[in-house]
TIGU-667617 format. One record per residue (C-alpha): x, y, z; residue number from 1; chain. Coordinates in steps of 0.02 Angstrom, whole numbers, plus 32768, in hexadecimal, padded with zeros to 4 digits. Example, Ala and Ser with C-alpha at 12.3 -4.5 7.8 and 13.67 -1.06 7.14 Angstrom:
<atoms>
+------+------+------+-----+-------+
|    u |    v |    w |   n | chain |
+------+------+------+-----+-------+
| 8267 | 7F1F | 8186 |   1 |     A |
| 82AC | 7FCB | 8165 |   2 |     A |
+------+------+------+-----+-------+
</atoms>
This chain:
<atoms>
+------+------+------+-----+-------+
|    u |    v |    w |   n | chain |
+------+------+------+-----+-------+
| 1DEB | 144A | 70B0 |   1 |     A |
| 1E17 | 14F1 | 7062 |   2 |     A |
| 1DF6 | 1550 | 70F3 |   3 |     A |
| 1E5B | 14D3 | 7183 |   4 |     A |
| 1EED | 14EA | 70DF |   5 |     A |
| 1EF0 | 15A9 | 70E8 |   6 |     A |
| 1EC9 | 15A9 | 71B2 |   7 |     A |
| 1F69 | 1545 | 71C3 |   8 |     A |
| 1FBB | 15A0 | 7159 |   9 |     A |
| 1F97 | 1653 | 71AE |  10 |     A |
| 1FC8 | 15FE | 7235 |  11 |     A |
| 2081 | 15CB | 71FB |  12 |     A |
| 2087 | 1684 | 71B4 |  13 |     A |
| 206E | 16B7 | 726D |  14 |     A |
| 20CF | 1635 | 72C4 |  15 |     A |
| 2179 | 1639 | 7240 |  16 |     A |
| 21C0 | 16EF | 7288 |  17 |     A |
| 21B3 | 16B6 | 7347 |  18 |     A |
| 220F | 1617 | 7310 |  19 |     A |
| 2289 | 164F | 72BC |  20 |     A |
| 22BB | 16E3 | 7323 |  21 |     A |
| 2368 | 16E7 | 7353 |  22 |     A |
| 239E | 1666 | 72D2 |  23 |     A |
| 23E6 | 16E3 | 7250 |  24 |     A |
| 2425 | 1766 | 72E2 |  25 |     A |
| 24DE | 174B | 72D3 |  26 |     A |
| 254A | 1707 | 7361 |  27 |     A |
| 25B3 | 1777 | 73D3 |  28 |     A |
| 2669 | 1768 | 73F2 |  29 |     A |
| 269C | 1711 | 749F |  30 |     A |
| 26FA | 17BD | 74C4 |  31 |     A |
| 263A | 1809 | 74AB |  32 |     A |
| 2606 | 1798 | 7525 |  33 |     A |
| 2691 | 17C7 | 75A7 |  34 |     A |
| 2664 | 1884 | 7584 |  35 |     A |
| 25A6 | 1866 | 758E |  36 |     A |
| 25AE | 180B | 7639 |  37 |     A |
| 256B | 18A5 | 76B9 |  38 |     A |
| 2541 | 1833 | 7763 |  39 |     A |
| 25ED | 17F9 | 778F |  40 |     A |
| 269A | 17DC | 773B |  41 |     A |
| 26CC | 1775 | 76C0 |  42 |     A |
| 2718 | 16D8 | 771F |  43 |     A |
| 279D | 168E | 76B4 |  44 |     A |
| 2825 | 160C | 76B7 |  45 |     A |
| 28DB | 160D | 766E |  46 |     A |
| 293A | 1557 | 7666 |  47 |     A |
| 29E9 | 1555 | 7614 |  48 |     A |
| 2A98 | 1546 | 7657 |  49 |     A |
| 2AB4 | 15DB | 7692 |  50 |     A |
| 2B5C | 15C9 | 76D3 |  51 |     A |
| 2B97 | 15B1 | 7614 |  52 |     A |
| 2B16 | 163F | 75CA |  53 |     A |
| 2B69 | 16CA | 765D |  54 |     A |
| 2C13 | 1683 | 762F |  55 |     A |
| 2C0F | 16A0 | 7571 |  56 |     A |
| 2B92 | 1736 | 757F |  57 |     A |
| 2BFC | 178A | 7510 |  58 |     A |
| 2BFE | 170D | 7469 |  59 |     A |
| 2B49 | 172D | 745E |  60 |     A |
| 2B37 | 167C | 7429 |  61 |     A |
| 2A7C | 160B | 7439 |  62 |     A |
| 2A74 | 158C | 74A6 |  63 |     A |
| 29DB | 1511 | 74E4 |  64 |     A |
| 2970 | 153F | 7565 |  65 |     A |
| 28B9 | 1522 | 7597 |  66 |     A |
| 2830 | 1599 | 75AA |  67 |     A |
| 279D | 1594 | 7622 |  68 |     A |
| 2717 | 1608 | 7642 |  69 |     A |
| 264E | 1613 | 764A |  70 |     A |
| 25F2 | 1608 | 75AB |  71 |     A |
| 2547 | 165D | 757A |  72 |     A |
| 24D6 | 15E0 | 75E8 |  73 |     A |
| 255D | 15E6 | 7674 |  74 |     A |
| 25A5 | 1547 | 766E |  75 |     A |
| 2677 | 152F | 767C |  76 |     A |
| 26B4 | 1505 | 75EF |  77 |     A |
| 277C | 14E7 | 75D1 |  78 |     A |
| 27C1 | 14F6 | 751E |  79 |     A |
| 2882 | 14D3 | 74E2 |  80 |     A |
| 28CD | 1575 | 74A4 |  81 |     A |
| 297A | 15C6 | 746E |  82 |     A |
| 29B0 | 165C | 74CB |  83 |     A |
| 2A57 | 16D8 | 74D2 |  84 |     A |
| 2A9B | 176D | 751B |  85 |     A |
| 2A7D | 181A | 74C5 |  86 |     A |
| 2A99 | 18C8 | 74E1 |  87 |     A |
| 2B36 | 1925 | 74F1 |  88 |     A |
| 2B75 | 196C | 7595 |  89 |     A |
| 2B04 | 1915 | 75EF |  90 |     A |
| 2B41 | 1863 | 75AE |  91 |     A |
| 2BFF | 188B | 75F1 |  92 |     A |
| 2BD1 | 18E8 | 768E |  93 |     A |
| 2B40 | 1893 | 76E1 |  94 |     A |
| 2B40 | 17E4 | 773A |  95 |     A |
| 2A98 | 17C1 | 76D8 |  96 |     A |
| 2A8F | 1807 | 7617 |  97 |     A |
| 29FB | 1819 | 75AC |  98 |     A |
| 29C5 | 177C | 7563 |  99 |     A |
| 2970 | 1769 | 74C9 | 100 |     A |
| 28F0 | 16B6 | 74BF | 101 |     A |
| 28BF | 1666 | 7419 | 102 |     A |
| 2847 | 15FF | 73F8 | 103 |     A |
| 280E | 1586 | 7379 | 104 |     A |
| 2784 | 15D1 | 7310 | 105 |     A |
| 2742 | 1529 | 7306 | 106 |     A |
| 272A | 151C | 73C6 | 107 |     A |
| 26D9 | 15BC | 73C9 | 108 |     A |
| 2664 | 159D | 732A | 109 |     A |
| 261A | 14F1 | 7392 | 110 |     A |
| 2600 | 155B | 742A | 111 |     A |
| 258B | 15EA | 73CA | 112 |     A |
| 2603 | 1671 | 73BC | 113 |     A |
| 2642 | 16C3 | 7332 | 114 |     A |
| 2710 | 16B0 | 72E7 | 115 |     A |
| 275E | 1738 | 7358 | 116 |     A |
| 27CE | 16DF | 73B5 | 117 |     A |
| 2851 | 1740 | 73FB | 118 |     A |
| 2859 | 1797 | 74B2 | 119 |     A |
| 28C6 | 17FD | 74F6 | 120 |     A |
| 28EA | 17E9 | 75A6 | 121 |     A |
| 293B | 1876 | 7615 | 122 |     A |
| 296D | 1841 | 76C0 | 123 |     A |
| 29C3 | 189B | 7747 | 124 |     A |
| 2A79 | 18C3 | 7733 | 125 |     A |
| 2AAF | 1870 | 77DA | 126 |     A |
| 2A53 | 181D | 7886 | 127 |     A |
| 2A46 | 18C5 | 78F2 | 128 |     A |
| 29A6 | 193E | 7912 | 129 |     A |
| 29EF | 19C6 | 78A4 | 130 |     A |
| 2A02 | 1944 | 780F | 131 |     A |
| 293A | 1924 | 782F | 132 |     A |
| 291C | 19D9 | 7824 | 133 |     A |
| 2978 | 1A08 | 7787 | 134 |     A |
| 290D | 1999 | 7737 | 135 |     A |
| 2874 | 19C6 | 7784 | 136 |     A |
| 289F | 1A7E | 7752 | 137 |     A |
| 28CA | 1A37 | 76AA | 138 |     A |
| 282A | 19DE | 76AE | 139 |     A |
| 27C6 | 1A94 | 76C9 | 140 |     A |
| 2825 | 1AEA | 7639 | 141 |     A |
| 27CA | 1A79 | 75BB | 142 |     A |
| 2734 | 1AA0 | 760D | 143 |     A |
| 2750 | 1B5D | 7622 | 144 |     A |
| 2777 | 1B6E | 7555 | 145 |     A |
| 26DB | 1B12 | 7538 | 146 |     A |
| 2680 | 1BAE | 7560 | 147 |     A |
| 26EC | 1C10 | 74DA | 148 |     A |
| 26CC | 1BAE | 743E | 149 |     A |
| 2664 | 1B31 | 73FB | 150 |     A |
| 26EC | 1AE4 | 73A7 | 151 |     A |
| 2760 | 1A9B | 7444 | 152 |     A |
| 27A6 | 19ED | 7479 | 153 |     A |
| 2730 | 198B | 74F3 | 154 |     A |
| 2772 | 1939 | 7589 | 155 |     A |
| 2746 | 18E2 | 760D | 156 |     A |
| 278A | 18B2 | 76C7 | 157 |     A |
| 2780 | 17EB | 76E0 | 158 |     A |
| 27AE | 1773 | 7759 | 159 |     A |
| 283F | 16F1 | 7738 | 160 |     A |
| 289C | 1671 | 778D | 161 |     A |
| 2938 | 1639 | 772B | 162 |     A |
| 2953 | 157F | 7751 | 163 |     A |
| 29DA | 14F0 | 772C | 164 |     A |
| 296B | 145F | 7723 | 165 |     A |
| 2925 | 145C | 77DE | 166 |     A |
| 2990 | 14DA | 7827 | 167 |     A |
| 2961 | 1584 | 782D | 168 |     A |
| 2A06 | 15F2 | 77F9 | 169 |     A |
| 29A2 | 16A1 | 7814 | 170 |     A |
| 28F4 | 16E1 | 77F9 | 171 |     A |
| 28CE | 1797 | 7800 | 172 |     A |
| 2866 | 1825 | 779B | 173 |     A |
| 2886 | 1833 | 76D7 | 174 |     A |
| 2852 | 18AC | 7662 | 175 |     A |
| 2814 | 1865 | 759B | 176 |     A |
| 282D | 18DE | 7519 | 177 |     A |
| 27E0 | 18DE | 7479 | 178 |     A |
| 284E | 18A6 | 73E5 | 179 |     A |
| 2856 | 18E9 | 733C | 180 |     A |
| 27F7 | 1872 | 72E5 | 181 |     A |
| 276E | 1878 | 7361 | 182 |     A |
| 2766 | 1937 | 7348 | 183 |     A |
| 2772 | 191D | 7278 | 184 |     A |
| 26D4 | 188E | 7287 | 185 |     A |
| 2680 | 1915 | 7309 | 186 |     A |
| 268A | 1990 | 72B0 | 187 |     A |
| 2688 | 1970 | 7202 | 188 |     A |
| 2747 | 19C0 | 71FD | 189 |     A |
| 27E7 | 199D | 71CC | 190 |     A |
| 2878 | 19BB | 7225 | 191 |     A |
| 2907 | 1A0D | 71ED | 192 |     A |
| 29C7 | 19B8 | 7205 | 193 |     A |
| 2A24 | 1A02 | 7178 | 194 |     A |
| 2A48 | 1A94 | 7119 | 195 |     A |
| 2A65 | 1B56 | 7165 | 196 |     A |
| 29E7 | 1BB6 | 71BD | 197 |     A |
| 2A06 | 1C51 | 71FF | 198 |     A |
| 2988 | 1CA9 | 727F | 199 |     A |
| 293F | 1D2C | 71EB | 200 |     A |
| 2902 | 1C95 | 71BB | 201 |     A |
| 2881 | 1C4F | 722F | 202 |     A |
| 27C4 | 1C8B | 723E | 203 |     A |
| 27F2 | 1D18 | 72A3 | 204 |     A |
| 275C | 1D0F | 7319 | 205 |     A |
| 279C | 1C6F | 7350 | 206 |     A |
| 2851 | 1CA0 | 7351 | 207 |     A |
| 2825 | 1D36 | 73CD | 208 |     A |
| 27C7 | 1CD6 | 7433 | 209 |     A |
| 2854 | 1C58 | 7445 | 210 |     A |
| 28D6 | 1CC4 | 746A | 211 |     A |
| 2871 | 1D35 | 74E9 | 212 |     A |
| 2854 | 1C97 | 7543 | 213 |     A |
| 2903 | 1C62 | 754E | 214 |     A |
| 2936 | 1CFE | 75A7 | 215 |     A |
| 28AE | 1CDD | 761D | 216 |     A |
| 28F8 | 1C41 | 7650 | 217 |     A |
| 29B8 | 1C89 | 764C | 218 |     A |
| 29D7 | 1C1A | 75AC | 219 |     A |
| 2A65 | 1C30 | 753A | 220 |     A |
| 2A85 | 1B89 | 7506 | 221 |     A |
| 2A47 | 1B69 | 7461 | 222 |     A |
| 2A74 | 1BB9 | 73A2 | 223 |     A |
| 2A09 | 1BBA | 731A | 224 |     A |
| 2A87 | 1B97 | 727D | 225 |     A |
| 2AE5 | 1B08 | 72ED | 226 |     A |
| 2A38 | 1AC8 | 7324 | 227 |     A |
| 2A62 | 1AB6 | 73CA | 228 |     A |
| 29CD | 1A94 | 743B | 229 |     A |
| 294F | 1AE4 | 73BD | 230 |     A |
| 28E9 | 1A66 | 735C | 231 |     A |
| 28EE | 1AB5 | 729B | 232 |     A |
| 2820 | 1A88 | 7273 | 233 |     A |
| 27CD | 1ABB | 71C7 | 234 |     A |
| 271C | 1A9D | 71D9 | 235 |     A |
| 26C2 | 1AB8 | 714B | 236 |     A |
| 2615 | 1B02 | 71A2 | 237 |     A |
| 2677 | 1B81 | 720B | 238 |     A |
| 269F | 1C11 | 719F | 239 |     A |
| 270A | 1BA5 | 7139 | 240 |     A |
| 2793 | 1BC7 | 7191 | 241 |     A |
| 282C | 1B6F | 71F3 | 242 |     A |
| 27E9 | 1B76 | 72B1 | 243 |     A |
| 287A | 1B64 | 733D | 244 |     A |
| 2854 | 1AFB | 73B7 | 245 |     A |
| 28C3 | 1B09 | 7465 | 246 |     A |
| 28EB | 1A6D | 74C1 | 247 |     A |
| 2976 | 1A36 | 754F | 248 |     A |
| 2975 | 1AA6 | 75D1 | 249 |     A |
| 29F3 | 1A6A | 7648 | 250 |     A |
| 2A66 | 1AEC | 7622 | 251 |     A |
| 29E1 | 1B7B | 764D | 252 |     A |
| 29FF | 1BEB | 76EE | 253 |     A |
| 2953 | 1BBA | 7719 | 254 |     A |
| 2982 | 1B02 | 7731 | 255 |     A |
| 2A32 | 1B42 | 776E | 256 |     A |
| 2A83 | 1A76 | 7768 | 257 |     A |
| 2B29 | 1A81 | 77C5 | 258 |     A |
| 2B7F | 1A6E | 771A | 259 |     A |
| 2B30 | 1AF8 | 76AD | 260 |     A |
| 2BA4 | 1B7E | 7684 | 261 |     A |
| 2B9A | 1C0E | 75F9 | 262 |     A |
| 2BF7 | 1BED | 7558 | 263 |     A |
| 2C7E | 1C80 | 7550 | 264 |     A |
| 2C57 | 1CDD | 74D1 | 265 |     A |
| 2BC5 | 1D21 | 7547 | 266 |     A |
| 2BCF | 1DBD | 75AC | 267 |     A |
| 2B95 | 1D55 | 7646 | 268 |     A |
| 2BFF | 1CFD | 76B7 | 269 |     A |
| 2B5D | 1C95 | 770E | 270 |     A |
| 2AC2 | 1C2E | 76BE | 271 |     A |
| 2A6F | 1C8B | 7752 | 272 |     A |
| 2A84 | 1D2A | 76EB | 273 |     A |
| 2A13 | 1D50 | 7655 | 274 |     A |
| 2A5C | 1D7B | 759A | 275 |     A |
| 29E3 | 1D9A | 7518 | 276 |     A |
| 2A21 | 1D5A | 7470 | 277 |     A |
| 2993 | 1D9A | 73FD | 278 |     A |
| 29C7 | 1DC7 | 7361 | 279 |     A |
| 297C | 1E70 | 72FE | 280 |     A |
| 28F3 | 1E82 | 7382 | 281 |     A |
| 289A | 1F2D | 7348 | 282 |     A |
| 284F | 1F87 | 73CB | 283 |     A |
| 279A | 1F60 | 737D | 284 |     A |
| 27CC | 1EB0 | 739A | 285 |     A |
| 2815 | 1EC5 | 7454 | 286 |     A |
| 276B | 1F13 | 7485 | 287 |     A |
| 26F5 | 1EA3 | 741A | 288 |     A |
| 2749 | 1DF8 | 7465 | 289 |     A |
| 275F | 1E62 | 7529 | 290 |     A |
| 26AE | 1E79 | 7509 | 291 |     A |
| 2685 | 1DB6 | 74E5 | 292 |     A |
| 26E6 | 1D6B | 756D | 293 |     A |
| 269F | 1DF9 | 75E5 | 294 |     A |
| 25F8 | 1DAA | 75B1 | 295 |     A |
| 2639 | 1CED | 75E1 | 296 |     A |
| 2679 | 1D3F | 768D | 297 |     A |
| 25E5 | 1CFD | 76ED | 298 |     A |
| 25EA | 1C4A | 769E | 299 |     A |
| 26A5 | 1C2E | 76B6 | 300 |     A |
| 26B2 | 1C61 | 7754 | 301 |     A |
| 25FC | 1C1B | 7790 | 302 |     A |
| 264E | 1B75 | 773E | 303 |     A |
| 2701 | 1B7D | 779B | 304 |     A |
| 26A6 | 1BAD | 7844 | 305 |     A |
| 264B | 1B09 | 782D | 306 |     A |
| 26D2 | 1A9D | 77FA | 307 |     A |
| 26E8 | 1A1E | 788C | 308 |     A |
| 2783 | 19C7 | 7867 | 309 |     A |
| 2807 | 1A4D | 78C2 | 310 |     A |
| 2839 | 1A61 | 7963 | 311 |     A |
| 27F9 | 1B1B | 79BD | 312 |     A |
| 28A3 | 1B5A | 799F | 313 |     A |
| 28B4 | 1B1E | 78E8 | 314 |     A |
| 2812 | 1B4F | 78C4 | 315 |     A |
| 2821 | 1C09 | 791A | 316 |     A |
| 28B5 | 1C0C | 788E | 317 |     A |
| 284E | 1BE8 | 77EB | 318 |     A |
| 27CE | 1C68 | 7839 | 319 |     A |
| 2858 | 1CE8 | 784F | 320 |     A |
| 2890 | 1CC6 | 779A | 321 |     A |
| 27EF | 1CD5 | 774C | 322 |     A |
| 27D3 | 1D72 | 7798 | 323 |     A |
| 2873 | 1DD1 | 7791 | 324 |     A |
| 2851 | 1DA7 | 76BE | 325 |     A |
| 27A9 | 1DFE | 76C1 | 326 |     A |
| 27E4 | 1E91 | 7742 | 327 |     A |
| 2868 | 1EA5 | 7692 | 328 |     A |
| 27D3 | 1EB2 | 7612 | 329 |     A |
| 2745 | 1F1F | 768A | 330 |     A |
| 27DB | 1FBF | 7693 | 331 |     A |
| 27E9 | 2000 | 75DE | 332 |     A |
| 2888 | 2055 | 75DC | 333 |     A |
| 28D2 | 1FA2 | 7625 | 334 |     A |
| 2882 | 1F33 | 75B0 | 335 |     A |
| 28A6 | 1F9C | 7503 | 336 |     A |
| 296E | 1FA9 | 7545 | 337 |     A |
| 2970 | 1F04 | 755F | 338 |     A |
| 2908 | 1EA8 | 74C9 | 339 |     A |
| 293E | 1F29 | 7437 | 340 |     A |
| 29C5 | 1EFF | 73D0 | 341 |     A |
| 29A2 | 1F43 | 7325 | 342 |     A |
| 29A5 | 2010 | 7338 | 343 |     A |
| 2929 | 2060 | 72CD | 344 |     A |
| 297E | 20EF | 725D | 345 |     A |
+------+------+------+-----+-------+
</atoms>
């Protein structure tokens, strides 16, 4: 008896791990799932009154809607959510604004995932091919920067048909961008909304990084102290630092939308024209971060050549971009005249 009581027992101590494997592992986000899906696009389905959310895109206000998409074992599911316009020029300019979708935490706790449950939801600005490519460009941006730091906003291009009940008011490409909270749970971080930060405050690794890579992609649009398309991050396991974080690129030469123009108080008259707006960059600096992205030159433009959403002619642009930026950093003389602005004494 004493030896069938410790046989079976040996046998549970074997046995318990392989049961209970995956039971603590903690559930993903359903924005992790729309990230993590590599064989095809996220197919997803908008139902709301759109006729009343486009007419009072501007009052930002919630109104009902319903949600459908694919869940982890790829069944449809439909869920009721709340949704709104967002953004800024983008919600008085284009036919279709941003949208932002919340959903019950409740719904999303009985269906395995964790409390996250905001997504943002970029769509293009109008119903023509160059609307389609803005966003596609857009869409590569997020993808480019991931190269550039570990610390970045995920996206990912999905599917989506908006609907009124059974009729089908548009469907098109869309682009989900990670929100704040997703990047603070991620992360372990917390994002910054108040209080002054000047640039000679970020980690400045991060900071040069950042603002190398907006010249690449003729950015201007964004300001540190305003917070103005830079996500403010302190993440307490990276240098203990705040960590800038770029996002919305729409304004960027390399997307070049019909509506992007330079703010004024640029020497540039064009998006299509690069201004770098580093601040205090040492020449030790300028060649360290030349050096780094002079490293990524292979990846980034291995990854753009490869990128199968644009047209030959769109895509021949991006290429031409990329490599007009990196013709910049391989001459010295160019690249120290043009990334220097602290003189040493």
């Amino acid at each position: 008896m004493k030896r069938i009581k410790f046989f079976v027992m040996a046998l549970y101590g074997v046995l318990l791990p392989l049961l209970t494997v995956g039971q603590d592992a903690e559930p993903i986000s359903l924005f992790d799932q729309f990230c993590q899906q590599t064989d095809s696009l996220p197919q997803l389905k908008l139902d709301t009154n759109w006729g009343r959310l486009l007419r009072t895109k501007m009052n930002e206000q919630y109104q009902e809607g319903q949600f459908s998409f694919h869940n982890s074992e790829g069944e449809w599911v439909s869920i009721e959510v709340k949704l709104k316009t967002r953004g800024n020029v983008r919600k008085q300019i284009c036919n279709y604004p941003p949208v932002k979708v919340k959903i019950p935490k409740r719904e999303l706790k009985r269906m395995g995932y964790n409390a996250m449950n905001e997504l943002k939801f970029v769509f293009p600005c109008g119903n023509s091919k160059k609307d389609l490519d803005y966003l596609y460009r857009e869409a590569l941006v997020y993808q480019l920067y991931e190269y550039i730091h570990p610390l970045h906003l995920r996206s990912s291009l999905a599917k989506v048909e908006a609907v009124r009940g059974e009729k089908l008011k548009f469907d098109s490409y869309c682009l989900l961008v990670e929100h704040g909270e997703q990047i603070e749970e991620r992360l372990e971080a917390k994002v910054l909304k108040k209080g002054i930060i000047t640039a000679g405050a970020l980690e400045r690794d991060s900071y040069l990084k950042m603002v190398f890579f907006q010249y690449m992609i003729y950015n201007t649009d964004w300001s540190v102290p305003n917070r103005h398309n830079l996500m403010l991050v302190y993440v307490p396991d990276f240098a203990k630092q705040v960590v800038p974080i770029p996002y919305d690129f729409d304004y960027c030469g390399f997307v070049d939308a019909h509506y992007a123009v330079p703010a004024e108080e640029f020497p540039i008259k064009s998006v299509r024209e690069r201004y770098f707006r580093g601040r205090d960059v040492t020449e030790e600096e300028a060649r360290a971060t030349a050096q780094f992205f002079l490293e990524k030159k292979e990846a980034l433009l291995q990854h753009a050549e490869s990128y199968a959403f644009l047209d030959t002619r769109s895509h021949k642009d991006v290429m031409d971009s990329l490599t007009s930026f990196f013709e910049i950093l391989e001459k010295e003389k160019k690249m120290l005249k043009t990334f220097v602005t602290l003189k040493e004494k």
